[in-house]
C-alpha positions as CSV (number, residue, x, y, z in Angstrom):
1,X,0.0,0.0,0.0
2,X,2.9,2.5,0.8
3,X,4.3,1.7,-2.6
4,X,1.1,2.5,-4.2
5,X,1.2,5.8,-2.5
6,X,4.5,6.6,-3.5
7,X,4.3,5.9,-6.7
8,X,0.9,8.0,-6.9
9,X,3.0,10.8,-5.3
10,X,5.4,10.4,-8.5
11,X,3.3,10.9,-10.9
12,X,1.1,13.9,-9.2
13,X,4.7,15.7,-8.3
14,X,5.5,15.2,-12.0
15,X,2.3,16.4,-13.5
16,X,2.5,19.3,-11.4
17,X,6.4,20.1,-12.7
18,X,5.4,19.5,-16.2
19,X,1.8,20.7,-15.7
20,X,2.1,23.7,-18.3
21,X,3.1,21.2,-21.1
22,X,0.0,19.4,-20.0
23,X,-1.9,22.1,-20.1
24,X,-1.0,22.9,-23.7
25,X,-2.2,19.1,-24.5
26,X,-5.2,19.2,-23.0
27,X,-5.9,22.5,-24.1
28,X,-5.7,20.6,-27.8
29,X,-8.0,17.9,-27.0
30,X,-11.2,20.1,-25.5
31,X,-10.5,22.3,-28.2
32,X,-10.5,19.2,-30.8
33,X,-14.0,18.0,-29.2
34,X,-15.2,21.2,-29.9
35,X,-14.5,21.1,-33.4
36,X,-16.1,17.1,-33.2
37,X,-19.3,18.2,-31.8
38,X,-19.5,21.1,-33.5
39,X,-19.1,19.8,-37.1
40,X,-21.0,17.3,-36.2
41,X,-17.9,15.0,-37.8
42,X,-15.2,13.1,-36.6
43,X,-13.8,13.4,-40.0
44,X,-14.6,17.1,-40.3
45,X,-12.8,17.9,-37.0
46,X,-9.3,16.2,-37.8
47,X,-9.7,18.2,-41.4
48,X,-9.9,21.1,-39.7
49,X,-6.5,20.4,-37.0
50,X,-4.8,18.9,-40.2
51,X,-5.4,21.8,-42.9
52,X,-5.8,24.6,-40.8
53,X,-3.1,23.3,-38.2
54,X,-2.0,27.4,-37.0
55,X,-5.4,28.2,-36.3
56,X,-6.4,25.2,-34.7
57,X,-3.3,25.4,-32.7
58,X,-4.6,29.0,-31.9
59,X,-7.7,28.0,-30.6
60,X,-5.7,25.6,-28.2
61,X,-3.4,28.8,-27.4
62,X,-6.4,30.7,-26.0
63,X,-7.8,27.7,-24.4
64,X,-4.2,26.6,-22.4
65,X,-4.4,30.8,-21.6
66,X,-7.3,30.6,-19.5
67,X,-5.9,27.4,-17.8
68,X,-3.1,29.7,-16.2
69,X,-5.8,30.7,-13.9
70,X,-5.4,27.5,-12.3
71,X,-1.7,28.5,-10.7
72,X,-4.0,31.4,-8.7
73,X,-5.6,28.4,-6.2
74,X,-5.2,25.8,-4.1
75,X,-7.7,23.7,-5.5
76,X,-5.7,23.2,-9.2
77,X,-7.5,20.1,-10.8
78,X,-10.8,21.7,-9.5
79,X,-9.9,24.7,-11.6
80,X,-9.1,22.7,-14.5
81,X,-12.0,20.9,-14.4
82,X,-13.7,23.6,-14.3
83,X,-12.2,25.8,-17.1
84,X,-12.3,22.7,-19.2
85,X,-16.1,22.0,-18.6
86,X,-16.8,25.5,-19.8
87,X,-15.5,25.4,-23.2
88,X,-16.6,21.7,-23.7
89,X,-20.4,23.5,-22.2
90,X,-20.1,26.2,-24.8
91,X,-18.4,23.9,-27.4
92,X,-21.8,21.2,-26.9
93,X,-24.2,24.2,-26.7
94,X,-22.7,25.3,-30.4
95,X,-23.5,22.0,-31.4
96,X,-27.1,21.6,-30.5
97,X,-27.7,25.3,-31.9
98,X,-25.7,24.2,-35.3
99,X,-28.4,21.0,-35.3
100,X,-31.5,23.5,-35.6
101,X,-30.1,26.3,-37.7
102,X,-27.3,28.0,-39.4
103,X,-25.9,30.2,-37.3
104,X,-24.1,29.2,-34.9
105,X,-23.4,30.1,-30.9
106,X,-22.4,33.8,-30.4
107,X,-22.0,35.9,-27.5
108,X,-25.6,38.0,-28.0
109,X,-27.3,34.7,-27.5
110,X,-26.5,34.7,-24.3
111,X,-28.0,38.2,-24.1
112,X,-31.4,36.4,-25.0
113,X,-31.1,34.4,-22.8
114,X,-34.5,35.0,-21.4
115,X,-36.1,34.5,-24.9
116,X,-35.0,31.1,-24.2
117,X,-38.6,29.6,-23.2
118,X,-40.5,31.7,-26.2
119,X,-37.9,30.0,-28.4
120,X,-38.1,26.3,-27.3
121,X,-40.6,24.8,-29.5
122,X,-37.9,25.5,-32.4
123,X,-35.0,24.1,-30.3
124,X,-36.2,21.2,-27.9
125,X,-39.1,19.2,-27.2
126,X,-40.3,20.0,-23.4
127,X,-38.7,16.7,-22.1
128,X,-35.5,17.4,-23.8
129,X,-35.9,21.1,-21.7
130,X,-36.4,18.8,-18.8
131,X,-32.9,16.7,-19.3
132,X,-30.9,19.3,-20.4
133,X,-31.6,21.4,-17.4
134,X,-31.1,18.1,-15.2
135,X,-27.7,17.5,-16.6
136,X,-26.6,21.2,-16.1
137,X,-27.8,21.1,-12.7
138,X,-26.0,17.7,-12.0
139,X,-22.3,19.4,-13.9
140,X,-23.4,22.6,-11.1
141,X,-23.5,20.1,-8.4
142,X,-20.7,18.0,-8.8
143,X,-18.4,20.8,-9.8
144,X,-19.2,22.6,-6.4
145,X,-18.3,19.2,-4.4
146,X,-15.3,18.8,-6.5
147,X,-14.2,22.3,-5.1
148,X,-14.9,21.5,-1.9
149,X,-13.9,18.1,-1.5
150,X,-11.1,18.0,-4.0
151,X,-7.3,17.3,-3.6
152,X,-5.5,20.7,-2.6
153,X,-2.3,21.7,-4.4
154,X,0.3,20.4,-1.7
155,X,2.9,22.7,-2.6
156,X,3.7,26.5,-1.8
157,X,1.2,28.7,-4.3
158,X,2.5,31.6,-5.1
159,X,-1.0,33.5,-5.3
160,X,0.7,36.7,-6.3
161,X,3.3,35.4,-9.0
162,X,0.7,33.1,-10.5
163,X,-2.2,36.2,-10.9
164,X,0.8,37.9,-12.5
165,X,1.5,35.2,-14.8
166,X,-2.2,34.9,-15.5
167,X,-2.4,38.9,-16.3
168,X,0.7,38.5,-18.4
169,X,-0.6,35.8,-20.5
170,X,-4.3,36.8,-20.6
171,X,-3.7,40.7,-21.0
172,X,-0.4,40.7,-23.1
173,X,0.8,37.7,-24.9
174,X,-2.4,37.1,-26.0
175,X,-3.3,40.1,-27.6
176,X,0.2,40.1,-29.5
177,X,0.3,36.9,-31.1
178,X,-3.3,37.9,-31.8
179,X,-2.0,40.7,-33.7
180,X,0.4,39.0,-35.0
181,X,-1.7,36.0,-36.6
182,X,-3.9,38.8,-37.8
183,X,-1.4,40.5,-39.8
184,X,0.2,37.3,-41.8
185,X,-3.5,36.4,-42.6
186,X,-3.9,33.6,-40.4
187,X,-6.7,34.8,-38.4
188,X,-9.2,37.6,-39.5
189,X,-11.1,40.1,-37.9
190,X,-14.6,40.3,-39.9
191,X,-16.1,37.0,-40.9
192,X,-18.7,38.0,-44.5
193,X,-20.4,34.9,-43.4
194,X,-20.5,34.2,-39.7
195,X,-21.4,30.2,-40.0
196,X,-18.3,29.9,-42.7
197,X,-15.9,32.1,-40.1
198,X,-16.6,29.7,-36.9
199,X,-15.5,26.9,-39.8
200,X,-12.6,28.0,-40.8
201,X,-11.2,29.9,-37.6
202,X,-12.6,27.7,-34.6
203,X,-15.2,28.1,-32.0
204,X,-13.2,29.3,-29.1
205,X,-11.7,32.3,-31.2
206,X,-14.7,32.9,-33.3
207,X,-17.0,33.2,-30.1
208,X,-14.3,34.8,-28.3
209,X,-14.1,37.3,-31.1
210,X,-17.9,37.8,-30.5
211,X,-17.7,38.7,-26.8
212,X,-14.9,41.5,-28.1
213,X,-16.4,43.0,-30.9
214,X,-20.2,43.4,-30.1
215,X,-20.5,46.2,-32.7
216,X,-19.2,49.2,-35.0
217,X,-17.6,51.9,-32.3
218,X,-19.2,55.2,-31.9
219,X,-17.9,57.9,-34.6
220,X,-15.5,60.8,-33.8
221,X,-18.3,63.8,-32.9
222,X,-21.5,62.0,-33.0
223,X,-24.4,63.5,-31.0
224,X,-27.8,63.9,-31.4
225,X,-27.1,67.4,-32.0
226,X,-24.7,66.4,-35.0
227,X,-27.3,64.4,-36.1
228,X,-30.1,67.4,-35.8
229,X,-27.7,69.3,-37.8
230,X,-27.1,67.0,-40.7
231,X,-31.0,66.6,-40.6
232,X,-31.6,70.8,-40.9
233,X,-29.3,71.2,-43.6
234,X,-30.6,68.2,-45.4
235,X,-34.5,69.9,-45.4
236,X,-33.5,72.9,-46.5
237,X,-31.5,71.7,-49.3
């Protein structure tokens, strides 16, 4: 029994030395489910890593960004789990949406979120409703006991180092190779068909992309006085 433990110990002390290379792997396989279940294809989704390998390996870059949270808490593979139940969530909900029409998941759906009901005779069946709110409540619950009853990080966390690490990642390195695969044509900024876009750049950076750029920005000087002035000179030409 005490060399079960031991070698349990081995391999949780080398996860946890190794654990941003594993986060960079696993970051690739939630984001390759993603691409599964929302093609709809196996085939589809190993297209897509194979002929679009930067982008997919993009997608995976944001994914394994958000996983440096983790380094922040105690409770590391509750964090993981976590993060990694939220994309695979968003990636499934994409899915279903994909199965009943053509656009797919965005961030203003979940500003109508309270449309949901009004909209659930073209979506799901009352019973499917039923299971789907089950299942989401069951994920809830057993991601809250998982926090609470979870292994602990038995090492020193370094709460201040590891925000910074997060904020450096999240805030800087991301936006710059986000520039930077925007300006040798790897990734684009405006998708002419939105449906096409999440196909060819990913989910995670096409919904991501979404929640960033909800709209035009406001022109230089507008104001409902410019406006009232445009509108005067235009009736008495």
């Amino acid at each position: 029994m005490g060399r079960i433990k031991q070698h349990k110990k081995e391999i949780i002390d080398f996860l946890n030395r190794y654990s941003i290379i594993f986060h960079a792997l696993l970051a690739c396989g939630i984001c390759f489910v993603i691409e599964w279940v929302s093609r709809h294809s196996f085939v589809e989704a190993c297209a897509f890593v194979v002929d679009r390998n930067l982008v997919f390996l993009y997608n995976a870059f944001l994914v394994w960004a958000t996983l440096m949270l983790t380094y922040i808490v105690k409770r590391r593979m509750a964090a993981r789990v976590f993060i990694s139940v939220f994309w695979l969530f968003l990636g499934v909900v994409n899915g279903i949406i994909l199965a009943n029409r053509v656009s797919p998941f965005g961030w203003t759906d979940l500003t109508m979120v309270t449309d949901l009901l009004t909209m659930k005779s073209s979506y799901f069946t009352d019973w499917q409703a039923a299971i789907a709110i089950a299942l989401v409540a069951a994920m809830c619950v057993g991601l809250a006991v998982l926090w609470v009853r979870g292994p602990k990080y038995q090492g020193k966390t370094h709460r201040i180092s590891g925000a910074v690490l997060a904020v450096i990642v999240i805030a800087l390195i991301v936006p710059g190779v986000t520039d930077a695969a925007k300006s040798s044509n790897v990734l684009t900024e405006y998708f002419s068909n939105l449906a096409q876009g999440y196909k060819d750049y990913g989910f995670v950076y096409s919904f991501t992309s979404s929640a960033l750029d909800t709209g035009m920005s406001e022109p230089e000087g507008y104001s409902e006085e410019t406006i009232a002035e445009i509108l005067r000179k235009t009736e008495d030409e």
